[in-house]
N, C-alpha and C positions, 0 to 999 in steps of 0.2 A: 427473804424471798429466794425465789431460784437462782437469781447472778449474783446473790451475797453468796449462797449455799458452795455455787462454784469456785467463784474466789478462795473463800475459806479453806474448799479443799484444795486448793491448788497451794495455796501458801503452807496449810499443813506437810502436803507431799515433799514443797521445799525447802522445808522450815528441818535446819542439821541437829536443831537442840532437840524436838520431836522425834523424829527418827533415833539417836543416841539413846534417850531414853525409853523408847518403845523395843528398842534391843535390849538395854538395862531390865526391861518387863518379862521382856520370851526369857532373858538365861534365871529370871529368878522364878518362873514359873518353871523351867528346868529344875531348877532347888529342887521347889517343895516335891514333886514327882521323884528326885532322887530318894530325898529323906525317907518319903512314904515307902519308896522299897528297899528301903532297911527294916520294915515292917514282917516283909517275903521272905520264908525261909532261903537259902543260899543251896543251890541243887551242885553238885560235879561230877563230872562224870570222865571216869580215865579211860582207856584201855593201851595193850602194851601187846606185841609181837613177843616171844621168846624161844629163841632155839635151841633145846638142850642136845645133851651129847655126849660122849664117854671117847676116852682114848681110845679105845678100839672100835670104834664106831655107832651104830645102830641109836641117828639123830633123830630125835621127836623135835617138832614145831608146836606151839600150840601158842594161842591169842587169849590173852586175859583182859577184862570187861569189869569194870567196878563203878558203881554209882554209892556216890554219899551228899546227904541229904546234914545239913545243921543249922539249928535255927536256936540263937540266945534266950534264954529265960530270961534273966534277970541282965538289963543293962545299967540298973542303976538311974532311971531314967534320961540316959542321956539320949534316945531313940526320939521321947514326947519332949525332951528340949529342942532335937533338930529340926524335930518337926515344925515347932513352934517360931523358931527362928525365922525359917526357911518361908513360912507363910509368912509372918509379919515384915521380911524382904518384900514380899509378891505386894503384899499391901501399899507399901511405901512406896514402891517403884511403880505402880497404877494410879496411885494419888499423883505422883510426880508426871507422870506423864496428862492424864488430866489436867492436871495445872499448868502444862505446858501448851498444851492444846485451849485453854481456855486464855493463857497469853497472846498465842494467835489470833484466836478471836478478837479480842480486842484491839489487836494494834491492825486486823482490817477493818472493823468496825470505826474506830479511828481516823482511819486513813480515808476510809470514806464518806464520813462526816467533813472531815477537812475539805474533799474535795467538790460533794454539794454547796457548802459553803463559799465557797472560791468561786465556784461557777456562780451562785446566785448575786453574789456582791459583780462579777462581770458582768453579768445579765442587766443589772440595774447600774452601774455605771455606763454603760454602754446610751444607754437613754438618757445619762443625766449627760452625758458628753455633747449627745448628737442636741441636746435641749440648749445647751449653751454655746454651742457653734450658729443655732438659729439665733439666740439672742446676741450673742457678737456681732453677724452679720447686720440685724435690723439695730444695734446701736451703731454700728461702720455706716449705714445710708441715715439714720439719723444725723449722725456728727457732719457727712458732709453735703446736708441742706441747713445744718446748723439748728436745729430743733433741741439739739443736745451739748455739752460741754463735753471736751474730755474727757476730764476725769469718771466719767459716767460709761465710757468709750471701753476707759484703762481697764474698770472694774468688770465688767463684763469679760474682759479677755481674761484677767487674771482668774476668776472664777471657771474658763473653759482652761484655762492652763491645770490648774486644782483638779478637775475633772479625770483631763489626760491621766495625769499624774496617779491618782488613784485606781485608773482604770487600767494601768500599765503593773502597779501596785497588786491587785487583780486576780490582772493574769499569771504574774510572777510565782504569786500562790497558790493558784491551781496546776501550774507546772510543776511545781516543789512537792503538790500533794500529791501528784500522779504518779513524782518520780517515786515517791515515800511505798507507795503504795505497790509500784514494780518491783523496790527493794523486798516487800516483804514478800510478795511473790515470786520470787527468787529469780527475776526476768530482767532485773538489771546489766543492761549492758551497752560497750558505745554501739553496738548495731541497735538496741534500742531506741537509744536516742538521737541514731541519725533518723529512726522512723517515725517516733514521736513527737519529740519536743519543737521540730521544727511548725509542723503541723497544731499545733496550740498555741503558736505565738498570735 
């Protein structure tokens, strides 16, 4: 959807192995462009000032202008070797970079599965908590008109203790997965976490 889409790009943008190798791409697409003009004949072009002159005078100037043109016949193939090289670089370092990009992918796709997760075990502990705070309370006025035993009292509370506990368990996780998730976004930081984490507890 459109706020994975986002994400993605965002952790891409921040993502230093991405970037690294997406520079590894442009200078080997450089390559193959250079190799290909070793294809191009090689143009030069001089020219030169010359002031001649004799011992007793009567100086001529004159400017001379030369263009030369050379281009290889036969290299021996080593021309369609660099070529050849120079593209299967460009290949490898677009695969790599792909691969990289589809690492990303994953570790938000990831991150955000962990984080549905977390939140829905909160979501339903949350209920299962406030459910046995009501059953504690109505075995608490059972026990003291005596309808009930203790031990029945005990159990109830230790089952809302168990509750807490998982529901703190939780939270814990969805915190760990947010944070997971800011890492890969490259937006980890303690100003982050003074804004976030307090806020999810």
């Amino acid at each position: 959807d459109a706020a994975r889409g986002e994400l993605v790009s965002r952790a891409m943008r921040s993502s230093s192995d991405v970037r690294a190798l997406e520079q590894r791409s442009l200078a080997a697409r450089a390559g193959v462009a250079a190799a290909r003009a070793t294809w191009f004949p090689t143009v030069q072009m001089q020219g030169a000032y010359i002031d001649r002159g004799r011992w007793a005078g009567n100086y001529s100037a004159e400017w001379q202008v030369g263009l030369a043109m050379s281009y290889p016949v036969y290299t021996g193939g080593s021309r369609t070797s660099a070529m050849q090289r120079a593209s299967a670089d460009q290949r490898a370092a677009q695969a790599q970079v792909r691969a990289a990009q589809l690492t990303v992918e994953q570790q938000v796709d990831q991150t955000l599965a962990a984080i549905r997760e977390a939140h829905a075990r909160v979501t339903a502990l949350q209920s299962a908590v406030a459910q046995a705070q009501e059953v504690e309370r109505i075995e608490q006025l059972a026990l003291d008109v005596g309808t009930v035993v203790q031990t029945d009292y005990l159990d109830a509370e230790a089952k809302l203790y168990s509750a807490r506990a998982g529901l703190i368990q939780a939270r814990h996780a969805e915190i760990a997965a947010r944070v997971d998730l800011a890492r890969t976004l490259g937006e980890l930081s303690r100003d982050w976490l003074a804004r976030n984490v307090e806020s999810l507890r």
